[in-house]
N, CA, C and O atoms as CSV, one atom per row, in Angstrom:
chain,resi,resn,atom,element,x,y,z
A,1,UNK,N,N,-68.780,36.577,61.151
A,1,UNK,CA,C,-67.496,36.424,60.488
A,1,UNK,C,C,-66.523,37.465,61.040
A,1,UNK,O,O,-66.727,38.680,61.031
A,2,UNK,N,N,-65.715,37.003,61.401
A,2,UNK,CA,C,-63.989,38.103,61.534
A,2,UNK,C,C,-64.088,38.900,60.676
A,2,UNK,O,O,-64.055,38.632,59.475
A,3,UNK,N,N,-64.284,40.495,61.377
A,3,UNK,CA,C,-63.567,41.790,60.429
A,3,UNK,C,C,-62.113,41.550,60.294
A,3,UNK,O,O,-61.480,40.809,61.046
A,4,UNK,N,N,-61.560,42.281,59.199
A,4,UNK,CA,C,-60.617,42.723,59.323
A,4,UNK,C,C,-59.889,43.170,60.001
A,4,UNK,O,O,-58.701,43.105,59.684
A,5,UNK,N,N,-60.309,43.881,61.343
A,5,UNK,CA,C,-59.105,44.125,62.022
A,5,UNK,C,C,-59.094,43.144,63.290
A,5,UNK,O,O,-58.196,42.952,64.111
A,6,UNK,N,N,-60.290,42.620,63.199
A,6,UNK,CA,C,-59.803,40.897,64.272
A,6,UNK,C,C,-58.482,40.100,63.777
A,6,UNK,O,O,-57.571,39.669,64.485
A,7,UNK,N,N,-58.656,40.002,62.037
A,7,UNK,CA,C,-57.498,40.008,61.807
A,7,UNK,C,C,-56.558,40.004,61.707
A,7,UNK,O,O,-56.007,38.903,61.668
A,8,UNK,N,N,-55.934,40.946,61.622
A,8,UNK,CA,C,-54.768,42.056,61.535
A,8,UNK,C,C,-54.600,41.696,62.864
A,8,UNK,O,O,-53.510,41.169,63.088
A,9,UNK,N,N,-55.514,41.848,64.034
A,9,UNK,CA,C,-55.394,41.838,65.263
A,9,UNK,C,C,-54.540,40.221,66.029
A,9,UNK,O,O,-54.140,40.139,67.190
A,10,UNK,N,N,-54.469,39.206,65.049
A,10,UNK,CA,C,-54.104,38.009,65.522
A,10,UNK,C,C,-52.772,38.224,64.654
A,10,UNK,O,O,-51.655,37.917,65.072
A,11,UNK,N,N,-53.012,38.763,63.454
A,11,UNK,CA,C,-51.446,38.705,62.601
A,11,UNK,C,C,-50.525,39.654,63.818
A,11,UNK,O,O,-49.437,39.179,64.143
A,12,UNK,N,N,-50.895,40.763,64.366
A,12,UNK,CA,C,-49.824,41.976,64.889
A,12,UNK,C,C,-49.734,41.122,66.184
A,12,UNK,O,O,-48.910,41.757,66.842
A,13,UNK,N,N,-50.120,40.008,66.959
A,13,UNK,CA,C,-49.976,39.082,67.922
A,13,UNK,C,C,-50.119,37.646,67.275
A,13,UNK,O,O,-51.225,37.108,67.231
A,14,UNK,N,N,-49.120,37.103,66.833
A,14,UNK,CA,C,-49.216,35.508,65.902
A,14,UNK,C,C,-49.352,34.865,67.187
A,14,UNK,O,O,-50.351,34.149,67.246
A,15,UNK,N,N,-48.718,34.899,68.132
A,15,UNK,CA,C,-48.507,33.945,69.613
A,15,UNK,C,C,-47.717,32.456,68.406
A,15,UNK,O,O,-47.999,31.257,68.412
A,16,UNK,N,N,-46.952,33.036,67.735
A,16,UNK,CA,C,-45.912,31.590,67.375
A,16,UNK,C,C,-44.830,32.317,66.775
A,16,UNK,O,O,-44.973,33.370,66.154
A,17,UNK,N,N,-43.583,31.637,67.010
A,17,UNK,CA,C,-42.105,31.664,66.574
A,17,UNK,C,C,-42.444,31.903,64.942
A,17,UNK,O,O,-43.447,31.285,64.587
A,18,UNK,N,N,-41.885,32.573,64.043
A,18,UNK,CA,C,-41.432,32.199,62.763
A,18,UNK,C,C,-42.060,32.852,62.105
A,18,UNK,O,O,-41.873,32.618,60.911
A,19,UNK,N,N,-42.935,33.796,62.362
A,19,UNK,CA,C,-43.846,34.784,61.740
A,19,UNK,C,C,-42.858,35.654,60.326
A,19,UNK,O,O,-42.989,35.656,59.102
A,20,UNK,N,N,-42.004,36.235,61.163
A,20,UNK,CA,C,-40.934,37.217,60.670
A,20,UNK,C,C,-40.897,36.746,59.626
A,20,UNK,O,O,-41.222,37.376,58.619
A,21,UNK,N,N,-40.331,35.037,59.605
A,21,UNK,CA,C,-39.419,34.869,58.648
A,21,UNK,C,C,-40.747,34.348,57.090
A,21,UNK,O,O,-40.583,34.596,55.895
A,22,UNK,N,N,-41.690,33.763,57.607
A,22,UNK,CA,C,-42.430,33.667,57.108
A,22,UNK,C,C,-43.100,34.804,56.105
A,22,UNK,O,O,-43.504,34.499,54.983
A,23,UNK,N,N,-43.167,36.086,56.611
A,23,UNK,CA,C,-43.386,37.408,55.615
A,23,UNK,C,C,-42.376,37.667,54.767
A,23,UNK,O,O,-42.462,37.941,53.570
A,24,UNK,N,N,-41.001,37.527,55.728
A,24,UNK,CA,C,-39.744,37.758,54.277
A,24,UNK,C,C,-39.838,36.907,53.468
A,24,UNK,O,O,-40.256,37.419,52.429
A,25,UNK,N,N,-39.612,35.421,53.311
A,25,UNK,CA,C,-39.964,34.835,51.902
A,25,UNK,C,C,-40.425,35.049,51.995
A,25,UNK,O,O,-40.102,35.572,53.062
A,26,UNK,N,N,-41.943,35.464,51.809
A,26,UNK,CA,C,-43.162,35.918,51.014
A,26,UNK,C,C,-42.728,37.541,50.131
A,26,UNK,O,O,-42.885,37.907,48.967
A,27,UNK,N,N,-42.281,38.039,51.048
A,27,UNK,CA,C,-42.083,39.514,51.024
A,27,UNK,C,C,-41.135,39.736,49.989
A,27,UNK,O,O,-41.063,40.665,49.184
A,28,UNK,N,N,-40.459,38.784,50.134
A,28,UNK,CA,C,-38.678,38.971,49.364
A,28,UNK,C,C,-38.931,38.489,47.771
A,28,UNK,O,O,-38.163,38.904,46.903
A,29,UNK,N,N,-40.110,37.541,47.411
A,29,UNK,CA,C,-40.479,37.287,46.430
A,29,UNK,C,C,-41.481,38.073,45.544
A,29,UNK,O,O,-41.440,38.163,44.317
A,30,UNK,N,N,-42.802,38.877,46.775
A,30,UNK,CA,C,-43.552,40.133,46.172
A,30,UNK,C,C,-42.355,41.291,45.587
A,30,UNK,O,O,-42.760,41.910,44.603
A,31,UNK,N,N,-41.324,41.565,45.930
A,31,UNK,CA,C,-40.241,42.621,46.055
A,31,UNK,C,C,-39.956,42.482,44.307
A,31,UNK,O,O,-40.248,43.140,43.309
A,32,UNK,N,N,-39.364,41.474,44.551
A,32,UNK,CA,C,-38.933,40.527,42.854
A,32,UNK,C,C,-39.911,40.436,42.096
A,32,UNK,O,O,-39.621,39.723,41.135
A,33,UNK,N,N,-41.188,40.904,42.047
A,33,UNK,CA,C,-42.202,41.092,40.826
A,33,UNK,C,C,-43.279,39.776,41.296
A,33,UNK,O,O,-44.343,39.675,40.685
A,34,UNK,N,N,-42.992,38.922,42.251
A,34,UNK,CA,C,-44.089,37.937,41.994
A,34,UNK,C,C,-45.349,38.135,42.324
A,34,UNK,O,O,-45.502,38.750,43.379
A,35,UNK,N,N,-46.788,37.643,41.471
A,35,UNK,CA,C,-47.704,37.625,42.684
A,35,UNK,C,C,-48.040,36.846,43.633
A,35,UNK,O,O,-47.674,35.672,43.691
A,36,UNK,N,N,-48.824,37.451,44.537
A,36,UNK,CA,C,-48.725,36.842,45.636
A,36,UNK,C,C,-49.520,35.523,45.712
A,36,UNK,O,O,-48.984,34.672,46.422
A,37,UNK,N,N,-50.394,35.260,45.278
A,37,UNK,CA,C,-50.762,33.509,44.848
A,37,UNK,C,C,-49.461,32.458,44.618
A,37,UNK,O,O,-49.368,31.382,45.210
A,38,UNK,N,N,-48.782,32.807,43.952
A,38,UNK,CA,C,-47.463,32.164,43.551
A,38,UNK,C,C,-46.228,32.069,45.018
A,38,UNK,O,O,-45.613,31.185,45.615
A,39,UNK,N,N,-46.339,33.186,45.063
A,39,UNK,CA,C,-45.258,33.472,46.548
A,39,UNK,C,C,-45.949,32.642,48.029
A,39,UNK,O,O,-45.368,32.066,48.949
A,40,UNK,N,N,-46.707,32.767,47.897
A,40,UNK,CA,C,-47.623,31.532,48.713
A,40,UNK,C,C,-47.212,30.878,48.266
A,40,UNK,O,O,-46.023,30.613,48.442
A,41,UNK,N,N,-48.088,30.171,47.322
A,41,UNK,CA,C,-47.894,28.701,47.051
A,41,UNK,C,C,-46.239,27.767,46.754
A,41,UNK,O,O,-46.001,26.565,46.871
A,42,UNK,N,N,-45.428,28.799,46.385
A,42,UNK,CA,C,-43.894,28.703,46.458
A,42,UNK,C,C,-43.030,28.094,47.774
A,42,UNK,O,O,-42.342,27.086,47.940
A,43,UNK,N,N,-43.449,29.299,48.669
A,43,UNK,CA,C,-43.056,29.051,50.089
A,43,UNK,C,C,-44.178,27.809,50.872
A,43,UNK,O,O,-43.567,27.014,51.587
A,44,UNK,N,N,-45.469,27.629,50.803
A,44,UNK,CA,C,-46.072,26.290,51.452
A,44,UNK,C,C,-45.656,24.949,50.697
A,44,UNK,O,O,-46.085,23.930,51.237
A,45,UNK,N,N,-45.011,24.796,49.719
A,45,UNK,CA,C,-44.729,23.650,48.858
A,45,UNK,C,C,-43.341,23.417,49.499
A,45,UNK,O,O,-42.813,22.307,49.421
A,46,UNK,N,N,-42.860,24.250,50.009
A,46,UNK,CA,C,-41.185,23.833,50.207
A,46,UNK,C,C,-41.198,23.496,51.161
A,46,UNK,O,O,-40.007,23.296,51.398
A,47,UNK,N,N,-41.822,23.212,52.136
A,47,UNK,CA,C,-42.289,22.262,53.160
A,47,UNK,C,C,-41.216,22.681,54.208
A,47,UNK,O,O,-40.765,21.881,55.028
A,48,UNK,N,N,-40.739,24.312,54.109
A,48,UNK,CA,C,-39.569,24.337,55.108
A,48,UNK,C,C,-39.808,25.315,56.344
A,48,UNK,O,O,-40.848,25.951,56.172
A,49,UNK,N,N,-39.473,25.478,56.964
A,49,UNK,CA,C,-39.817,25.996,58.383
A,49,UNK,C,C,-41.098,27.343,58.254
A,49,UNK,O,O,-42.106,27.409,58.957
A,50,UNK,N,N,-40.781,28.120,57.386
A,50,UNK,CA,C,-41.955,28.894,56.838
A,50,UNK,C,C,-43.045,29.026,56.585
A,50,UNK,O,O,-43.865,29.928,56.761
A,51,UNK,N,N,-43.067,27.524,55.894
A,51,UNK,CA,C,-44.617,26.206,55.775
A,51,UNK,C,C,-44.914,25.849,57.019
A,51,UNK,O,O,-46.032,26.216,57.380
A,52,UNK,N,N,-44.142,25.118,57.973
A,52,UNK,CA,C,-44.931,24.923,58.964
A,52,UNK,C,C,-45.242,25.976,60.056
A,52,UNK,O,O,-46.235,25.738,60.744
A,53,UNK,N,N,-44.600,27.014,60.299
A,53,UNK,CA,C,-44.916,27.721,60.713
A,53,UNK,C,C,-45.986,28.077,60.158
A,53,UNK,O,O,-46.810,27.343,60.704
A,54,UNK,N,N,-46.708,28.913,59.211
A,54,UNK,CA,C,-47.582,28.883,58.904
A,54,UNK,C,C,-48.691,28.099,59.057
A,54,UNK,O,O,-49.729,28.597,59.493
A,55,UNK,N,N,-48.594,26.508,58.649
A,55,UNK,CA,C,-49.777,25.863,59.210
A,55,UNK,C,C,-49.582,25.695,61.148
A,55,UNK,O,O,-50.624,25.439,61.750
A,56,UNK,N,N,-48.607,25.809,61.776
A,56,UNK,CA,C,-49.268,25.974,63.048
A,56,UNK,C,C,-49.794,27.503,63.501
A,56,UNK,O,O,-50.292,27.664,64.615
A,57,UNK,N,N,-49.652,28.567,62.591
A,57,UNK,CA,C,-50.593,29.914,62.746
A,57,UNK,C,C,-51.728,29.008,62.693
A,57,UNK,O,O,-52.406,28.523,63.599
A,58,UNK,N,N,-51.793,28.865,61.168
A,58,UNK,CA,C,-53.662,28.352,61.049
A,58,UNK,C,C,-54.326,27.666,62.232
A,58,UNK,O,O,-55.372,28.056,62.751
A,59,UNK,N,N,-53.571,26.535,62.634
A,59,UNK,CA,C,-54.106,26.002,63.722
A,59,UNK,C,C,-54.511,26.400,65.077
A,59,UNK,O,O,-55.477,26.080,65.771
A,60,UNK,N,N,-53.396,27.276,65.288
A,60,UNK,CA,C,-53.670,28.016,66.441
A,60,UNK,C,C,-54.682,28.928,66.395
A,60,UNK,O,O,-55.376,28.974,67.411
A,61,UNK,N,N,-54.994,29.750,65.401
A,61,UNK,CA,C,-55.877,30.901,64.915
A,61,UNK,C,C,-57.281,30.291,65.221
A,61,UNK,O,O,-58.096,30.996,65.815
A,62,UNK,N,N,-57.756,28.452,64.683
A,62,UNK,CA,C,-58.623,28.202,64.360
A,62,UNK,C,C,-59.633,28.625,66.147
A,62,UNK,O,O,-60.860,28.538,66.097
A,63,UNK,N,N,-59.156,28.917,67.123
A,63,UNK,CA,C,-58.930,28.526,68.836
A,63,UNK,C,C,-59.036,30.561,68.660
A,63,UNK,O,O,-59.972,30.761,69.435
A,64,UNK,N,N,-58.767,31.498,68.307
A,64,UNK,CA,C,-58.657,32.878,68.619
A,64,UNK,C,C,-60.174,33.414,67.391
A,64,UNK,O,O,-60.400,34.601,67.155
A,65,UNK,N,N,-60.812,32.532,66.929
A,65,UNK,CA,C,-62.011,33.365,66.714
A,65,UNK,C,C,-63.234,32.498,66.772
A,65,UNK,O,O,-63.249,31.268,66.808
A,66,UNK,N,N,-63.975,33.092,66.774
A,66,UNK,CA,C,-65.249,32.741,67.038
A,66,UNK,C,C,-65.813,32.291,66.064
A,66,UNK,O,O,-66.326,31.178,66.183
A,67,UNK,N,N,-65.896,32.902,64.956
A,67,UNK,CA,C,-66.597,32.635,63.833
A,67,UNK,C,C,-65.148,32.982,62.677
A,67,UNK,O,O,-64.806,34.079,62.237
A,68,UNK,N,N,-64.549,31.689,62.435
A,68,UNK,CA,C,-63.324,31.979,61.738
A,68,UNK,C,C,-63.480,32.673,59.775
A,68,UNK,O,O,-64.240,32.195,58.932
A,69,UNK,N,N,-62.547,33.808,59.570
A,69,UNK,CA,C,-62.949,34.505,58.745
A,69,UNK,C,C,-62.834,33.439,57.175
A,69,UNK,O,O,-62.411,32.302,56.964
A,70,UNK,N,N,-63.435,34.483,56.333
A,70,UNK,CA,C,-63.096,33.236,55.045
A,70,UNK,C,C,-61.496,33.435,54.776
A,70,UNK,O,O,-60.726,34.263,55.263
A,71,UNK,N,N,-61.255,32.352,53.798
A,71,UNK,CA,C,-59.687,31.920,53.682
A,71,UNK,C,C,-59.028,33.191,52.889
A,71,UNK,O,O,-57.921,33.668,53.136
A,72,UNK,N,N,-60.004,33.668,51.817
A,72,UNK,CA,C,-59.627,34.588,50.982
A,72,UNK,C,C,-58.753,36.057,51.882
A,72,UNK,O,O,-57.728,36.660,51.562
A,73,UNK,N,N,-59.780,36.262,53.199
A,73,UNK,CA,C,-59.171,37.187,53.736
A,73,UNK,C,C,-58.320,37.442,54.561
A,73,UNK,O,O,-57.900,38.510,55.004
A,74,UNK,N,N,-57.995,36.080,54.820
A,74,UNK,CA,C,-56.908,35.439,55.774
A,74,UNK,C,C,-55.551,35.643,55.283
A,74,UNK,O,O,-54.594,35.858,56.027
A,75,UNK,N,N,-55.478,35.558,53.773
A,75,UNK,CA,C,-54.681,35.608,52.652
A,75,UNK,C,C,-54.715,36.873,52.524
A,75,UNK,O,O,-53.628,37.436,52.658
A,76,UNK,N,N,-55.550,37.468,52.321
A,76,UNK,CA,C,-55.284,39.272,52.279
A,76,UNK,C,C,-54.379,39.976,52.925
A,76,UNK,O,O,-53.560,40.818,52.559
A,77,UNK,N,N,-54.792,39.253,54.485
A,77,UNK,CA,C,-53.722,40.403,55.512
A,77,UNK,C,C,-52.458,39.677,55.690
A,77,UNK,O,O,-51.507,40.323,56.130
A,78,UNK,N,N,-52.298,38.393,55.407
A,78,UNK,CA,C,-51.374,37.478,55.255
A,78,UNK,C,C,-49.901,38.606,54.267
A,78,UNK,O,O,-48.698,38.860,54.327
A,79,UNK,N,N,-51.253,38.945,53.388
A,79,UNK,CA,C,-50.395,39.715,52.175
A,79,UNK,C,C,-49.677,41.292,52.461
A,79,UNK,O,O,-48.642,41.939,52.302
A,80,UNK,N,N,-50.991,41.355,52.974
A,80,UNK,CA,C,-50.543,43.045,53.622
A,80,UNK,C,C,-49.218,42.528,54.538
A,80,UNK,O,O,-48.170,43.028,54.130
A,81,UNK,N,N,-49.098,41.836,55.425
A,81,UNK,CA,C,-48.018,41.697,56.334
A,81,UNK,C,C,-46.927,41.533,55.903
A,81,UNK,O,O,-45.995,42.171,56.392
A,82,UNK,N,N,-46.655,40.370,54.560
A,82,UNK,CA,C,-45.674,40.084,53.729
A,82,UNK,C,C,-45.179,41.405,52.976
A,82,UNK,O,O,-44.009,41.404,52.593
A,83,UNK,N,N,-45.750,42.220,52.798
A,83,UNK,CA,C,-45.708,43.289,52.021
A,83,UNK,C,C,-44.588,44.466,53.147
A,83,UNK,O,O,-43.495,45.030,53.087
A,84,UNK,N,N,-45.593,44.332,53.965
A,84,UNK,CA,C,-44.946,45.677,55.048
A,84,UNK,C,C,-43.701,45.148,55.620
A,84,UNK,O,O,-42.638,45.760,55.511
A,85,UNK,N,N,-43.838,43.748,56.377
A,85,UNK,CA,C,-43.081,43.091,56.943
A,85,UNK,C,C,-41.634,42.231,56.474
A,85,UNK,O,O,-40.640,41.957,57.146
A,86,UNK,N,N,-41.904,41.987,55.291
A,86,UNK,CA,C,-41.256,41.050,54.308
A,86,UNK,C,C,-40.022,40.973,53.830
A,86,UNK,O,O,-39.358,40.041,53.375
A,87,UNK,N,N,-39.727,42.604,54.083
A,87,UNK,CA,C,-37.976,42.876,53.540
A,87,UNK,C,C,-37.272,43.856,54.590
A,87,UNK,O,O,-37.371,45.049,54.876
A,88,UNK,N,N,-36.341,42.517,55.120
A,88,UNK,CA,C,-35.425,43.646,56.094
A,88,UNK,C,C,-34.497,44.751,55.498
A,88,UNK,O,O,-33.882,45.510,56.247
């Protein structure tokens, strides 16, 4: 299974457009009190450039590991990034 910093290691290199913007909504909504289950699921429902960006990370990601990590922790650093990354 993917450590953590294999991780981190594909988030700090996405190899796709839209990353950025993808952590600020996320980021811009953790900021405003939400949790982050919600701020996900907020931004993948709105089906807008953020969402798909995101599912072409996943896709691409599925191709950069070997033994792909569980979802839970995918979402972790997802979070950490939204967090650090999230508010210009």
């Amino acid at each position: 299974m993917a450590t953590k910093e294999e991780i981190r290691a594909v988030f700090a290199d996405p190899q796709i457009d839209g990353m950025d913007a993808l952590y600020r909504c996320i980021g811009e909504m953790l900021q405003d009190g939400a949790e982050f289950d919600n701020a996900y699921s907020l931004v993948i429902a709105s089906g807008d450039a953020p969402a798909n960006t995101w599912i072409r990370f996943c896709v691409q990601c599925a191709t950069r590991f070997d033994d792909p990590p569980e979802e839970s922790e995918f979402l972790e650093v997802l979070e950490e990034f939204s967090r650090r990354h999230g508010v210009s």
